[in-house]
C-alpha positions in Angstrom: 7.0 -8.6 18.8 4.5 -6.4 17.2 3.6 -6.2 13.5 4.7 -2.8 12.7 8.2 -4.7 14.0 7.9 -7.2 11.7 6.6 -5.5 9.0 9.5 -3.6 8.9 11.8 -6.2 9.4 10.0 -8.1 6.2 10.5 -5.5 3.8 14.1 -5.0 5.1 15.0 -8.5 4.0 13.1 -8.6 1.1 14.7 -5.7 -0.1 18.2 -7.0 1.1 17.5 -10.3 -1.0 16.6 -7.8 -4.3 19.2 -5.8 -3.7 21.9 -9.5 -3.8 19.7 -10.7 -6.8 20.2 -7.1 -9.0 23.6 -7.2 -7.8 25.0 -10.5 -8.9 23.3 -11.2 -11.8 25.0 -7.8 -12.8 22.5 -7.0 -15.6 22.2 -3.4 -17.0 20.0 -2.4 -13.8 21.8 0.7 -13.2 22.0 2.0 -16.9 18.5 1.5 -17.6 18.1 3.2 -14.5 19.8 6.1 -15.2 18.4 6.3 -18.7 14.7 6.0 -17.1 15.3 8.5 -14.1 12.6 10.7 -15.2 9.9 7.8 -15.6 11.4 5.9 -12.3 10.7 9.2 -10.0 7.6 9.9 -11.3 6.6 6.2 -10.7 7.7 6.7 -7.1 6.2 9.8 -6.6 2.9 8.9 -8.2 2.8 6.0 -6.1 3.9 7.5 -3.1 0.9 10.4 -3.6 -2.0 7.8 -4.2 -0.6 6.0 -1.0 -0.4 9.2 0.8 -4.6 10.3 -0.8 -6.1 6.9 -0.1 -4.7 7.0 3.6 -5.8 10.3 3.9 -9.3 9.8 2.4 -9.5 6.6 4.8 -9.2 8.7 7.9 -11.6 11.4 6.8 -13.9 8.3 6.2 -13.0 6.7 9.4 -14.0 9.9 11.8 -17.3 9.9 10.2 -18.0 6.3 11.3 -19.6 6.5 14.3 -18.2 3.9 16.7 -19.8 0.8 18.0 -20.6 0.8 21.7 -18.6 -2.2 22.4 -15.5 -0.5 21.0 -15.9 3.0 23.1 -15.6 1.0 26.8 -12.2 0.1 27.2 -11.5 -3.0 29.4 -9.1 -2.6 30.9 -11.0 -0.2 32.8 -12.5 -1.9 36.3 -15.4 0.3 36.3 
């Protein structure tokens, strides 16, 4: 199995297992959700942008690099 595999299927149960927590403890999730809407998207779109600039500043980083000679020869190649 590869990791993005189980990466995935990490986060799915972990947020199935939030998901069962909010729902039977039936707190007042969903009203102070809805009276926060505003403050909850901009949360999630801040967070989302910063994600989305440090992976982006990572790969402008990364192609400046240069890359070790040991990394360039692939071996699976017989030659």
């Amino acid at each position: 199995m590869n990791n993005l595999f189980k990466t995935i299927l990490i986060y799915e149960v972990l947020a199935f297992v939030i998901w069962n927590i909010m729902v039977r403890t039936q707190s007042d999730y969903e009203i102070w959700l809805f009276e926060n809407i505003h403050e909850t998207m901009y949360v999630m779109l801040a967070s989302a942008l910063l994600i989305a600039s440090v992976v982006y500043v990572a790969k402008k980083i990364g192609k400046n690099i240069k890359t070790p000679e040991m990394l360039q020869k692939d071996p699976r190649n017989a030659e």
